[in-house]
PAZAPA-4460 file (N, C-alpha, C; in steps of 0.05 Angstrom, whole numbers, plus 32768, in hexadecimal, padded with zeros to 4 digits):
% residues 136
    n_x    n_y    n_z   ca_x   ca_y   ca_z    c_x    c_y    c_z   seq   type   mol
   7C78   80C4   7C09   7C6E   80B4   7C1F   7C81   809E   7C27     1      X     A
   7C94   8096   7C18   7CA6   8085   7C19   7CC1   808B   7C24     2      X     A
   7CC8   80AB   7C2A   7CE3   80B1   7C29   7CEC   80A4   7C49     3      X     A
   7CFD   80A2   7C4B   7D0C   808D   7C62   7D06   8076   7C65     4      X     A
   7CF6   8069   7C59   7CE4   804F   7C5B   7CF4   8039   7C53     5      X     A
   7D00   8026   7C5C   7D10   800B   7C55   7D00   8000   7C3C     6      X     A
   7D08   7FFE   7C2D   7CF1   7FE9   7C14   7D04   7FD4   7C08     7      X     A
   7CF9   7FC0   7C09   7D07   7FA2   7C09   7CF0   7F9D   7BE7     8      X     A
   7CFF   7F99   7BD7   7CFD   7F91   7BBD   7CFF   7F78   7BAA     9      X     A
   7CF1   7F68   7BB7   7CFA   7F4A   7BB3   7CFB   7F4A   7B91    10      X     A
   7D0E   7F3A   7B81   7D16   7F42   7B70   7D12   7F5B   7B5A    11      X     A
   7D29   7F53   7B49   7D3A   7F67   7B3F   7D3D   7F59   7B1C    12      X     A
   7D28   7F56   7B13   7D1F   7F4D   7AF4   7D0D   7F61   7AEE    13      X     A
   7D06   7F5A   7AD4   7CF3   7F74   7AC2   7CD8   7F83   7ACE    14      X     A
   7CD0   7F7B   7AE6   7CBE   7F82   7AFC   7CCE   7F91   7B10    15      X     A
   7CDD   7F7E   7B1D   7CEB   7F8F   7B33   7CFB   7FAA   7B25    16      X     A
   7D05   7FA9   7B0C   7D20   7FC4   7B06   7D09   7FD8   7B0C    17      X     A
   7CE8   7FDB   7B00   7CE0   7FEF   7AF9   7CD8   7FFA   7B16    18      X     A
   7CE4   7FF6   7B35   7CDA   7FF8   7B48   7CEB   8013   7B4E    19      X     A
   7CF7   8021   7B3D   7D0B   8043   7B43   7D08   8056   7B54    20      X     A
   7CE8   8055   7B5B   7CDD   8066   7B6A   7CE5   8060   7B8A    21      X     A
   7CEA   8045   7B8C   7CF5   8045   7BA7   7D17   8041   7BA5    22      X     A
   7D25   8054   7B9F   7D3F   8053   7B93   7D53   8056   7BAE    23      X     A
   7D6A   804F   7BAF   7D76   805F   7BCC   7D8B   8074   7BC7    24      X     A
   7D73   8092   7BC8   7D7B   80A5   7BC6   7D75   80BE   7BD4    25      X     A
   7D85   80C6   7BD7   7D73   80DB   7BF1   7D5F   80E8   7BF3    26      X     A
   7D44   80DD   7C13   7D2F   80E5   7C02   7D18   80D1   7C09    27      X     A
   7D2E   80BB   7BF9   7D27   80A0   7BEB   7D24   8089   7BFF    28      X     A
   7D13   806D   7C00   7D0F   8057   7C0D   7D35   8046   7C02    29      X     A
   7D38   8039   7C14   7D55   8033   7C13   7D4F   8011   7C19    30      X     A
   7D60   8006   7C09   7D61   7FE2   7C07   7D52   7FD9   7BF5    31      X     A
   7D5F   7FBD   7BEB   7D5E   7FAA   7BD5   7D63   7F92   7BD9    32      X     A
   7D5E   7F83   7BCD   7D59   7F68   7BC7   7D56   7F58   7BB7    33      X     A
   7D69   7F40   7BAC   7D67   7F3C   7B98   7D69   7F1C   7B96    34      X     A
   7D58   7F0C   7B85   7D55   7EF1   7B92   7D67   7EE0   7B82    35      X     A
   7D72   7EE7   7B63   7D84   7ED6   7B56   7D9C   7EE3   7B51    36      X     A
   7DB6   7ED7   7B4D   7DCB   7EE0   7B4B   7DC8   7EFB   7B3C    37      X     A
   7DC2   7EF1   7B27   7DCB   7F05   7B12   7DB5   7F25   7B17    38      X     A
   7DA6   7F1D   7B21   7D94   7F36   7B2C   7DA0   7F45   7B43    39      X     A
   7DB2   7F34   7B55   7DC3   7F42   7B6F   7DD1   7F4E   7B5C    40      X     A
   7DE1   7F46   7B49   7DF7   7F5A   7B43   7DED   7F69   7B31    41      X     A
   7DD4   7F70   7B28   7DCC   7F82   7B14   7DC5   7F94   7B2C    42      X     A
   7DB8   7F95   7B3F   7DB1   7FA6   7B50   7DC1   7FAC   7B6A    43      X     A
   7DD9   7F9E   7B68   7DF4   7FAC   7B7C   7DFF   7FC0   7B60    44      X     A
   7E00   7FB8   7B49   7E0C   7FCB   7B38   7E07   7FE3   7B38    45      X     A
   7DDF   7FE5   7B39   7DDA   7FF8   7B3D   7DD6   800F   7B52    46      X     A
   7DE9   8002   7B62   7DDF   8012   7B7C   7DD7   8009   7B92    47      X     A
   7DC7   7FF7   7B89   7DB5   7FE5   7BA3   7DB7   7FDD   7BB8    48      X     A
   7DB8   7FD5   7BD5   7DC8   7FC4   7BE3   7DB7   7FA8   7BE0    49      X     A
   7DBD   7F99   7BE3   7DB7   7F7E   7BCE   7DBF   7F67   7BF2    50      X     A
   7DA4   7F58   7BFA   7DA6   7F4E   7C16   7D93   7F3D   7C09    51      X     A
   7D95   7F24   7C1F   7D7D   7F10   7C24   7D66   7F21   7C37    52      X     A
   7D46   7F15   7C28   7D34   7F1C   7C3F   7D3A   7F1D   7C58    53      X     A
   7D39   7F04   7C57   7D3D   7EFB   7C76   7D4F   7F16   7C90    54      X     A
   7D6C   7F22   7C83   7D77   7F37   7C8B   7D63   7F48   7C8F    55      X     A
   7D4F   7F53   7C77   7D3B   7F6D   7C80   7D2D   7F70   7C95    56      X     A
   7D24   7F5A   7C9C   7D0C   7F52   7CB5   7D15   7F60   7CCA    57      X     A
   7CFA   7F71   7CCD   7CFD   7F84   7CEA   7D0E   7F97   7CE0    58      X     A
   7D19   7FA7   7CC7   7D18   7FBA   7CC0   7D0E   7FC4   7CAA    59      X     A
   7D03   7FB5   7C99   7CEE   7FBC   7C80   7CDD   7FC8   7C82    60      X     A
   7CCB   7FE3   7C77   7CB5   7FE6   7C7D   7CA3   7FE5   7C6C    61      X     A
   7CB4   7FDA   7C4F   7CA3   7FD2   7C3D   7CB0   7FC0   7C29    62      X     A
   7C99   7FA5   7C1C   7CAA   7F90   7C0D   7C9E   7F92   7BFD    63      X     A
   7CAD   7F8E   7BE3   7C99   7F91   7BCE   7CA7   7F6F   7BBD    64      X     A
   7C96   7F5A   7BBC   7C98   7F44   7BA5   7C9D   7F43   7B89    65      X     A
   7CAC   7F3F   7B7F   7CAF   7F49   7B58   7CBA   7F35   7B46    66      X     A
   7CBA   7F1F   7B60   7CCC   7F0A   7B4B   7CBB   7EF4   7B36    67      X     A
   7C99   7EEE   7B37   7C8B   7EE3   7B32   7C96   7EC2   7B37    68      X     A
   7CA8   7EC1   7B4E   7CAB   7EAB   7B58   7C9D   7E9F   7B73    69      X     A
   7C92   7E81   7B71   7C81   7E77   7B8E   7C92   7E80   7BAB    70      X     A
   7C81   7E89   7BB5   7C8A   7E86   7BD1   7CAE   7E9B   7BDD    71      X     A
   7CA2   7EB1   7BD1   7CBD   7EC5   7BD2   7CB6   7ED8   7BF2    72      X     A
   7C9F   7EDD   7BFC   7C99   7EE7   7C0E   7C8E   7ED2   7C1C    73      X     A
   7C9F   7EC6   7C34   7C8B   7EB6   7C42   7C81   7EB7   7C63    74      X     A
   7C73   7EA0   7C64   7C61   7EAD   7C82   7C75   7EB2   7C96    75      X     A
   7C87   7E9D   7C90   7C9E   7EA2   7CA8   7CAD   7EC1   7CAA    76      X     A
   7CB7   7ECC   7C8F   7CB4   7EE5   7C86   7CA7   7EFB   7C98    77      X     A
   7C8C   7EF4   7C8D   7C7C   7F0E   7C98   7C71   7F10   7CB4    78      X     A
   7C78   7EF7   7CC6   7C7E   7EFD   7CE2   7C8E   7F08   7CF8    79      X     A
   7CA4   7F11   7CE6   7CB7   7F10   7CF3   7CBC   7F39   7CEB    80      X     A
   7CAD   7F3E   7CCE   7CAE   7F4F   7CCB   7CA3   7F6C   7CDA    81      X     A
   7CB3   7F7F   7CD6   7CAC   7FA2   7CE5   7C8A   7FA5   7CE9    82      X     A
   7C87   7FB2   7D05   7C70   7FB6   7D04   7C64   7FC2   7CF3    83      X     A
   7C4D   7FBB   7CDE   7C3F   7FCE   7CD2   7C4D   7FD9   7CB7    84      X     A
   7C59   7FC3   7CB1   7C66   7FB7   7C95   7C5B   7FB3   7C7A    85      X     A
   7C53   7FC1   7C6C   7C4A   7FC4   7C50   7C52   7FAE   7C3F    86      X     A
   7C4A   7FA2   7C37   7C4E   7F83   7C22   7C3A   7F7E   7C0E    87      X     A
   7C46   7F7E   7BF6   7C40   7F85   7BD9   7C4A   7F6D   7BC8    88      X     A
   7C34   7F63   7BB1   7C39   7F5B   7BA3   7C40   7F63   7B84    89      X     A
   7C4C   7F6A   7B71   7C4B   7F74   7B59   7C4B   7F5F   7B51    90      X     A
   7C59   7F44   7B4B   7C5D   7F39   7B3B   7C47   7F2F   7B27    91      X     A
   7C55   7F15   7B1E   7C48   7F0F   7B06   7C32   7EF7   7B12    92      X     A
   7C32   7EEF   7B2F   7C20   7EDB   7B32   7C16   7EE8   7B51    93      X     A
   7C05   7ED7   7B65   7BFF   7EDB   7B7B   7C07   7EC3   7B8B    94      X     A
   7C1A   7EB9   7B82   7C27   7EAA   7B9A   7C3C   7EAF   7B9C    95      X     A
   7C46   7ECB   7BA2   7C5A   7ED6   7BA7   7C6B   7ED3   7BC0    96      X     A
   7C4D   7EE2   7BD6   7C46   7EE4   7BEA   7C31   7ECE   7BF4    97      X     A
   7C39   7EC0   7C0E   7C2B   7EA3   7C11   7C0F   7EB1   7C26    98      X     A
   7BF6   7EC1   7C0E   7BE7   7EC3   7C1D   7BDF   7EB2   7C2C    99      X     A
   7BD9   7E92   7C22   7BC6   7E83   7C31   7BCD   7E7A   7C44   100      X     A
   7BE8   7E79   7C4A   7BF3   7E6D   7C67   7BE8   7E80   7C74   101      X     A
   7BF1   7E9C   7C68   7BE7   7EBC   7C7F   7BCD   7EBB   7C83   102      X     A
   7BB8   7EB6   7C7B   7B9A   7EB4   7C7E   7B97   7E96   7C93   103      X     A
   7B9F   7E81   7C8D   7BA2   7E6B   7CA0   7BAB   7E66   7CBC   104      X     A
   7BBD   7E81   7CC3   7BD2   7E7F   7CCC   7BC4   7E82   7CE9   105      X     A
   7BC6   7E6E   7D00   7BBB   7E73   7D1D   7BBD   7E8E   7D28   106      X     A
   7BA8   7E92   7D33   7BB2   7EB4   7D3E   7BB4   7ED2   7D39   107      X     A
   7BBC   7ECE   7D18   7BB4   7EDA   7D05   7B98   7EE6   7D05   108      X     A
   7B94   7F03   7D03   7B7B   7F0C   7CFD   7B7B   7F20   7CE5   109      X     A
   7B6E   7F20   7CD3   7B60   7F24   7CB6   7B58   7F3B   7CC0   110      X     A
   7B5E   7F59   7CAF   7B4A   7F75   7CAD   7B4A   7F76   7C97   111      X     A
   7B30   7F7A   7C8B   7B2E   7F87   7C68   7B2C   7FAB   7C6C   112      X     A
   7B45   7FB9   7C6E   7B4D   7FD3   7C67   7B34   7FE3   7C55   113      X     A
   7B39   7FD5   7C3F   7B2E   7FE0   7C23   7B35   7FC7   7C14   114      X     A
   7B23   7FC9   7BFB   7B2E   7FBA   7BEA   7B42   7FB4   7BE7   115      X     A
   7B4E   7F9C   7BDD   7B73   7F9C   7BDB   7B83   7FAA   7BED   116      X     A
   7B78   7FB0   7C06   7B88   7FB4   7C1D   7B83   7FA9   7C3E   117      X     A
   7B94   7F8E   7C40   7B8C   7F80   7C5D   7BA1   7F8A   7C6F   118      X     A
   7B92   7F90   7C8B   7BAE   7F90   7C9A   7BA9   7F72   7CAE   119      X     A
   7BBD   7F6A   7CAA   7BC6   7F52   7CBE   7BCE   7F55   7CDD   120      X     A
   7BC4   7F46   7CF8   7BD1   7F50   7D11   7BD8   7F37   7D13   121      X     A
   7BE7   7F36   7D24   7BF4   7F17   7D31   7BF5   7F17   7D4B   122      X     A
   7BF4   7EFD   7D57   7BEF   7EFA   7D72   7BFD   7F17   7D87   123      X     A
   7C11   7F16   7D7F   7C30   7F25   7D8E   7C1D   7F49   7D91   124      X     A
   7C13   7F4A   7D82   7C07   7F67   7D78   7C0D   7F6E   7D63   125      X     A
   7C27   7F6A   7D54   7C31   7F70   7D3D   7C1D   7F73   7D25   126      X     A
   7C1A   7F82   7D0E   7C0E   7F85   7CF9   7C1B   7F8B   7CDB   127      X     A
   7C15   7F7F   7CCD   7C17   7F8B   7CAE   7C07   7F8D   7C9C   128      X     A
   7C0C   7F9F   7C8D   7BF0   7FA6   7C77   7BFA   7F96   7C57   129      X     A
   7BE9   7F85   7C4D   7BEA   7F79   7C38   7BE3   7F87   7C1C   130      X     A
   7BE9   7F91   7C0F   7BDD   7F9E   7BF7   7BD5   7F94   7BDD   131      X     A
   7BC0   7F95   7BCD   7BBE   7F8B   7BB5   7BC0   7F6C   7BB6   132      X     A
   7BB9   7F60   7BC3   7BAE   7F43   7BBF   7B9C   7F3F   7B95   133      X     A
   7BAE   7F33   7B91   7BA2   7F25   7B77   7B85   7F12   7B7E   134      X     A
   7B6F   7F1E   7B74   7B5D   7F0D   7B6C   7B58   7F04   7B50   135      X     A
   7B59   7EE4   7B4E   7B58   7EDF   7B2D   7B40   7ECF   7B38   136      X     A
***
């Protein structure tokens, strides 16, 4: 379901390596991301192409969070992002991704999908689907 699909991989630590399945290989979802040095060059080593977010926007069609660091996906981020843009949290916390600005955010309208799946519209028309929201 993924093959041609841009996937933006915000880090590249003991969460992000195990992400192979989106590998860039033919087939395969293509792009990477890596938020600390030493994670860029572990994942240009491997192959990766290794960019700032910010570069992905408006070609990503899917992000996935892994760094269990605050504020790695942000609202400014996910406005700017591909229509109908898949955005995922794995990590180790839920402030990965700055839901609450996205729920606050003017204009902004809330769909509950399914459980653990919202899609977001924004004024412009634009949409993305949020996945797996952490409830603690």
């Amino acid at each position: 379901m993924i093959a041609g699909k841009v996937a933006v991989v915000c880090g590249y630590g003991d969460v992000g390596k195990r992400l192979r399945a989106i590998t860039p290989r033919p087939g395969r979802a293509r792009h990477y991301h890596g938020n600390r040095s030493d994670q860029r060059l572990a994942g240009r080593d491997e192959g990766y192409e290794v960019t700032t977010i910010e570069e992905t926007l408006g070609r990503g069609d899917i992000y996935i969070a892994a760094t269990g660091n605050l504020d790695v996906i942000r609202l400014e981020h996910i406005e700017r992002m591909k229509d109908q843009a898949i955005v995922a949290n794995i990590g180790h916390f839920d402030n990965e991704v700055q839901v609450e600005k996205l729920n606050s955010s003017k204009g902004v309208k809330r769909t509950n999908i399914k459980p653990q799946v919202d899609k977001y519209t924004f004024p412009d028309g634009h949409e993305i689907f949020l996945l797996a929201k952490v409830v603690w």
